[in-house]
matplotlib code that plots the C-alpha trace (Angstrom):
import matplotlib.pyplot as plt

x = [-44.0, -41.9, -42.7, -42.3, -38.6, -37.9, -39.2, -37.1, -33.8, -34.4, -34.8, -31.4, -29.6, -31.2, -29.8, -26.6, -26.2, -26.8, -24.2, -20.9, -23.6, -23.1, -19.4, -18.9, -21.0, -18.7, -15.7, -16.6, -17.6, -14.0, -12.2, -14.2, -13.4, -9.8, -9.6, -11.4, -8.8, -5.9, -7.1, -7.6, -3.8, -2.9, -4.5, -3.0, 0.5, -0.2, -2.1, 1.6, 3.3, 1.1, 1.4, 5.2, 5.2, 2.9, 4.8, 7.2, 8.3, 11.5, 11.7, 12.4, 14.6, 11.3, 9.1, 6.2, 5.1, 2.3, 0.3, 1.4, -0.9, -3.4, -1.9, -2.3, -0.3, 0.8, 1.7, 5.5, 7.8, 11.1, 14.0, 17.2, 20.1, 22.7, 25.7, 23.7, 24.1, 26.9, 27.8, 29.7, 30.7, 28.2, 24.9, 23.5, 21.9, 18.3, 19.1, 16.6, 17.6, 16.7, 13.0, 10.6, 8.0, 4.6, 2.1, 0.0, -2.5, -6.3, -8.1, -11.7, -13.0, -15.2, -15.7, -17.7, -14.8, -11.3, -7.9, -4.5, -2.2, 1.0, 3.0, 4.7, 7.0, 6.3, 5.1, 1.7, 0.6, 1.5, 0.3, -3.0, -3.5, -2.9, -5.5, -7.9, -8.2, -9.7, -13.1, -14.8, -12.8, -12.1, -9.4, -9.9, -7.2, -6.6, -10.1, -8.7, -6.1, -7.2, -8.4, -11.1, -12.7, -16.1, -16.1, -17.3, -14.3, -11.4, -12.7, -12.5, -9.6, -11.0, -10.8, -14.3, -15.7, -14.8, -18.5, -18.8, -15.3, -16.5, -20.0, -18.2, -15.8, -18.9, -21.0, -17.7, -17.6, -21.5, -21.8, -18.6, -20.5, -23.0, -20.4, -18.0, -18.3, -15.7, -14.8, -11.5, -9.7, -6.1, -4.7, -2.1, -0.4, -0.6, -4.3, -5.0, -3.0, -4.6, -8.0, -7.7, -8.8, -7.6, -7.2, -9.3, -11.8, -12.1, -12.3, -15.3, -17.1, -16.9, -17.8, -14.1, -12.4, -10.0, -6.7, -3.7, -0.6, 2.6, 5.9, 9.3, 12.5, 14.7, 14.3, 17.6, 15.9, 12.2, 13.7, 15.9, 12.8, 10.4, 13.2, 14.0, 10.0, 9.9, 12.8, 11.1, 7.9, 6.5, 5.8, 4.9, 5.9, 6.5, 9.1, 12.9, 13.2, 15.4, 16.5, 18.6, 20.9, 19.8, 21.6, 20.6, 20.9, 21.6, 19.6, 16.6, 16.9, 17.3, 13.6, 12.4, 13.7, 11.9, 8.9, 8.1, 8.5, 6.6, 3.5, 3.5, 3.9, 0.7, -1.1, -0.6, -0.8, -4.6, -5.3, -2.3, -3.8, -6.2, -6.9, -7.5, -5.1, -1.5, 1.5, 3.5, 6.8, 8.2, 10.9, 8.5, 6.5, 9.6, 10.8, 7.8, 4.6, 2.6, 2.6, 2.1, -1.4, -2.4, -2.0, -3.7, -6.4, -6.9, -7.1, -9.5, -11.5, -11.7, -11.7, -9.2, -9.7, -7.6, -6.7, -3.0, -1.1, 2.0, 2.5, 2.6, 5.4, 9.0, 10.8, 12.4, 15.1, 16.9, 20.4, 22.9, 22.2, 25.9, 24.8, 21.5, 23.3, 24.8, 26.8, 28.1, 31.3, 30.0, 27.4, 29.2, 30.6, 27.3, 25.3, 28.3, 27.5, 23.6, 23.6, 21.1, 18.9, 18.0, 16.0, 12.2, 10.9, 7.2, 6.7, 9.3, 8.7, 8.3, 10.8, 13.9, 16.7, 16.4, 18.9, 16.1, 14.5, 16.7]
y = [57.9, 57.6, 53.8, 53.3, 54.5, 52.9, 49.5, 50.6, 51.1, 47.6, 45.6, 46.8, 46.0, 42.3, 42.7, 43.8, 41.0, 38.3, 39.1, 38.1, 35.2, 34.2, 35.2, 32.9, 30.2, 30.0, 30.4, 27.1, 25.8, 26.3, 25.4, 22.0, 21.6, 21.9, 19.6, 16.8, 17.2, 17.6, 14.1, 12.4, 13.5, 12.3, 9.0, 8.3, 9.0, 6.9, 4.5, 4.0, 3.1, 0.5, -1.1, -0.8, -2.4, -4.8, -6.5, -8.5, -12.0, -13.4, -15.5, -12.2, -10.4, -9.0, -8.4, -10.3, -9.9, -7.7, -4.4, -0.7, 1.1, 3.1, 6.2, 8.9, 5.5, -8.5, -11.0, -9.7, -9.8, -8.1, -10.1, -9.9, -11.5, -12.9, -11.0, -7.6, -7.4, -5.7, -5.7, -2.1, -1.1, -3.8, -2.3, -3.7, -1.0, -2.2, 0.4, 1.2, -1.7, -4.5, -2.6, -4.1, -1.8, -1.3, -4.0, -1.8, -4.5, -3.3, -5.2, -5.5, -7.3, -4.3, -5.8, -4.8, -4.6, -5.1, -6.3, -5.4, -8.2, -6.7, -7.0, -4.0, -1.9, -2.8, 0.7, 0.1, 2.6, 5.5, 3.6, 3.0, 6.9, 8.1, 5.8, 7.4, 10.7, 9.4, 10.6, 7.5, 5.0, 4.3, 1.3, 0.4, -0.4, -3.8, -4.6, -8.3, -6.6, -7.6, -4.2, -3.9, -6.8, -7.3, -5.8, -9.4, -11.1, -8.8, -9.0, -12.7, -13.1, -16.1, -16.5, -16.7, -18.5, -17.7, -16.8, -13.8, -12.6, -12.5, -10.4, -8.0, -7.1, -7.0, -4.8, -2.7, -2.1, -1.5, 1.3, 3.0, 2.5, 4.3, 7.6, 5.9, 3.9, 0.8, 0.0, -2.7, -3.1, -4.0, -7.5, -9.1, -12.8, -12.5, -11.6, -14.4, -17.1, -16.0, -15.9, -19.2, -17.7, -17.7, -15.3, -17.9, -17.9, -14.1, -14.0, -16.1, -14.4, -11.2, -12.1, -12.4, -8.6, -7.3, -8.2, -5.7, -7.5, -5.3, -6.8, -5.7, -7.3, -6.0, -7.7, -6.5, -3.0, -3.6, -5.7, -2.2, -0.8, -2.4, -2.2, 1.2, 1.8, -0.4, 1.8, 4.9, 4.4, 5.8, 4.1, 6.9, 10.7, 14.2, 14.8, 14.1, 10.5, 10.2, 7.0, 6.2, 3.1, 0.2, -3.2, -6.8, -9.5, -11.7, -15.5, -12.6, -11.4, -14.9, -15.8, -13.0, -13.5, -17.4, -15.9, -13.6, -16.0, -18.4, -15.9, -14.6, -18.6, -19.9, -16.9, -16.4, -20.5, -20.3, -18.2, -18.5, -19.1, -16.0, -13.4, -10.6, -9.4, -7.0, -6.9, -4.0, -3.6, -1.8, -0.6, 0.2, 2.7, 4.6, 4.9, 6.5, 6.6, 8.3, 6.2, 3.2, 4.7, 6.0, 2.4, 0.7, 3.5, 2.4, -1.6, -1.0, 0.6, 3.6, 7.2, 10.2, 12.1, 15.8, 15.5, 15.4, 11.9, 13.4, 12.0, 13.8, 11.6, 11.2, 8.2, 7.9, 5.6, 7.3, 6.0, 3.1, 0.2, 0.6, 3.8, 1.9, -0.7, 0.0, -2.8, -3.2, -4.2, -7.3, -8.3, -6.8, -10.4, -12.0, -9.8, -10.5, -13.8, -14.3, -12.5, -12.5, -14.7, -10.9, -10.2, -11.5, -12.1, -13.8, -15.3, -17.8, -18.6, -22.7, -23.3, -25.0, -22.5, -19.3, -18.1, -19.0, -16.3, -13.3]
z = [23.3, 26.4, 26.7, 23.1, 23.6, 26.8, 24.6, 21.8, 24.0, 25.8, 22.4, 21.0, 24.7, 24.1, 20.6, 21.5, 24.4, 21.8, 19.2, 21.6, 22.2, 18.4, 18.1, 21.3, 19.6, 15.9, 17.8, 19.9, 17.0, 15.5, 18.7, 18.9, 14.9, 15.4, 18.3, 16.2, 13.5, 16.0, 17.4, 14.5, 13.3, 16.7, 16.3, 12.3, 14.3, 16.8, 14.4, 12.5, 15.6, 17.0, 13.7, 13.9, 16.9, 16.0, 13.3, 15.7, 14.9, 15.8, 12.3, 10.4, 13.0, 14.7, 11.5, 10.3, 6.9, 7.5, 5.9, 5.8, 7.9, 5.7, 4.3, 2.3, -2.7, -18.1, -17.9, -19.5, -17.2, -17.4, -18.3, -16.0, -17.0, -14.5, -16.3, -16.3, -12.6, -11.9, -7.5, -7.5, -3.9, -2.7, -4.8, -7.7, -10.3, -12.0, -15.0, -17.9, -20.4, -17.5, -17.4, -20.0, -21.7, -19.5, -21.2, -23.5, -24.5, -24.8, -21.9, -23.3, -20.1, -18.3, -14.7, -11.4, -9.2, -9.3, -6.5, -6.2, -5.3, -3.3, -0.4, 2.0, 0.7, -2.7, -3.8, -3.7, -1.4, -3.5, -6.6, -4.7, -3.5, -7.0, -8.3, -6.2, -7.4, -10.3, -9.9, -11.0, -9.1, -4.8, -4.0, -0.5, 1.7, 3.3, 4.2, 5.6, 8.0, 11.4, 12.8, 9.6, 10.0, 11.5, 15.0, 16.4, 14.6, 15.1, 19.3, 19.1, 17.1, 14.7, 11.1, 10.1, 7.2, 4.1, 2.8, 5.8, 4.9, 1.2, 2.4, 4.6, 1.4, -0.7, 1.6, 1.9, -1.4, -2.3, 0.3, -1.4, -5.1, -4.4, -5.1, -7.5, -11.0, -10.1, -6.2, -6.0, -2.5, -1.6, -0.6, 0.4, 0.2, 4.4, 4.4, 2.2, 4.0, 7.5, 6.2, 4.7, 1.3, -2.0, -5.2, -6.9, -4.0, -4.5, -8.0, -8.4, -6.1, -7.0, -10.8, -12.5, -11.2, -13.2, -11.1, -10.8, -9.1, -7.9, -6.3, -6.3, -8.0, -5.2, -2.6, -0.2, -0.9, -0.2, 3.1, 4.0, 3.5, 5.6, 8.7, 7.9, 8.7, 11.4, 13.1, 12.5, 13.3, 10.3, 6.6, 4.7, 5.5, 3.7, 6.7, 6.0, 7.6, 11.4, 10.9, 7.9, 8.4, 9.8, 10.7, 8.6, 10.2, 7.5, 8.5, 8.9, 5.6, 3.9, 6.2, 4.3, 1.2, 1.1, 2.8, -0.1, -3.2, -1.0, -0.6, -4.3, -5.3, -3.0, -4.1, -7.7, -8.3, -7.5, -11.2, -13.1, -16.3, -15.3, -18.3, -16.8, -14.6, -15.4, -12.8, -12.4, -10.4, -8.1, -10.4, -12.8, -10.3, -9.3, -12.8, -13.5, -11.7, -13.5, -16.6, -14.7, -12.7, -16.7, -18.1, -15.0, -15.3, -18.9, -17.8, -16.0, -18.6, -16.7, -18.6, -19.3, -16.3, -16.0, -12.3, -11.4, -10.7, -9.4, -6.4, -3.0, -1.0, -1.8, -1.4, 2.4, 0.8, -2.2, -1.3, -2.0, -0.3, 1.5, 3.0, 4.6, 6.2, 9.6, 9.6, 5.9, 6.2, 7.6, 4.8, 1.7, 1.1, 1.6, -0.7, -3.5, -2.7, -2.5, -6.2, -8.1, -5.6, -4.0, -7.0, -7.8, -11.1, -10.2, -13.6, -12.7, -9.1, -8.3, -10.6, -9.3, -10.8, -9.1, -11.6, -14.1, -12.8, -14.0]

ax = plt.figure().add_subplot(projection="3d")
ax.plot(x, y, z, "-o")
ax.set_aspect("equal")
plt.show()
């Protein structure tokens, strides 16, 4: 009986000794768990300023025209007259009678995959992350920016041949179909011109994608924009931005300005008689968002789904263009000036008159 106790007594000291054992175990386990997560935040942060830095070119006062880091968001065209732009204080308003109806054709063609055609600053991020809490739907992000390629090409630097670019999208893709209905990815007029590759090129292999281009008409605002960024060090935030005014130097801006139309002209002359493809603006998005993510949902054939398509991030801009510029008093006369040339109407670039266009 004594022994028995003695036994007893021992077991439920062993006991006893384990459970701070356990406790010390899960609470590791939560330390270590919130170090991963504090690293990765730390890496998405750091992530956004390598990229910043990264875009440096002295033919667009330091910037090249190249991606947003990953975060997380018809063919008619509106028509802008000359005499609707009215220069007030050095801004010019896009108001609600210059904004043609979003295309509500039915688009019968149900494909595989589909691409978004855009450049930075041009909306599409926030356009993209809504699109992915579809349930049935993923939209990669730039798969052709340098860092996502194919370890062995981003470490060499080369532009590899167009048939192991296409592959590495493919396989991108399949692996991500496995959990989603319809799989598209991200691309921009930069990607395509450094890769050598074409929206033709793409769309053949991947077995005619439905096509969703986005660009903006403002092109003195996406330029703000992008330097705005730049200066901050971040592209998309919830935080109330530390940099607000930033100064243009005016030859850079013009470089930018001829850099853009040439990009969306190179690319879109490759499937301009295409069927199945539908271009929103920038304008469009910020006028409202949510109608524009429903109606691309519904081009791409996808269904109704309940989830919420409100967006998350707030604009890091809302301001007149006089209170973004740090030296204004100096380019108010040119922006009078340039006109309507700031603004971008892609159903009329190659043409001659640039007036044409608006």
């Amino acid at each position: 009986m004594k022994m028995n106790l003695v036994t007893k007594y021992e077991s439920l000291c062993i006991r006893r000794q384990r459970r701070p054992k356990i406790r010390t175990i899960v609470l590791l386990c939560c330390c270590a768990y919130f170090v991963i997560w504090l690293v990765q935040e730390m890496n998405s942060n750091d992530k956004l300023v390598e990229d910043s830095k990264r875009t440096k070119d002295p033919l667009v006062n330091g910037v090249t025209l190249e991606d947003e880091p990953d975060r997380d968001y018809t063919e008619n065209f509106t028509e802008i007259l000359a005499t609707d732009h009215k220069i007030e204080n050095g801004d010019s308003k896009i108001n609600d009678g210059m904004l043609e109806a979003i295309d509500q054709s039915k688009n019968e063609h149900k494909a595989k995959h589909f691409i978004i055609l855009s450049m930075p600053r041009s909306g599409v991020s926030v356009f993209k992350e809504l699109m992915n809490r579809h349930p049935d739907l993923w939209c990669f992000d730039a798969l052709l920016l340098e860092k996502r390629k194919p370890e062995r090409l981003a470490i060499t630097g080369g532009v590899p041949p167009n048939e192991a670019l296409y592959k590495y999208i493919a396989e991108s893709m399949k692996k991500k179909q496995l959990h989603v209905k319809l799989v598209g990815f991200k691309v921009t007029n930069v990607q395509l011109s450094k890769n050598n590759l074409t929206m033709k090129g793409l769309i053949d292999y991947f077995g005619q994608p439905n096509v969703i281009i986005v660009y903006r008409k403002d092109l003195l605002q996406q330029y703000l924009s992008l330097q705005l960024a730049l200066a901050r060090g971040k592209f998309n935030s919830r935080a109330k931005p530390n940099v607000t005014k930033v100064e243009v130097n005016w030859d850079a801006f013009t470089r930018y300005v001829s850099k853009i139309r040439q990009g969306y002209a190179d690319s879109l002359s490759t499937f301009k008689e295409y069927p199945h493809q539908r271009t929103y603006t920038y304008e469009q998005i910020e006028k409202n968002i949510t109608a524009v993510v429903l109606n691309a949902l519904s081009f791409l054939n996808m269904r109704r789904s309940a989830q919420s398509f409100v967006p998350k991030l707030s604009k890091q801009n809302p301001k007149e263009i006089s209170d973004k510029i740090e030296n204004f008093d100096e380019v108010e006369k040119l922006i009078e000036g340039y006109g309507n040339q700031r603004f971008m109407d892609i159903k009329h670039l190659g043409t001659n008159d640039i007036d044409s266009e608006l």
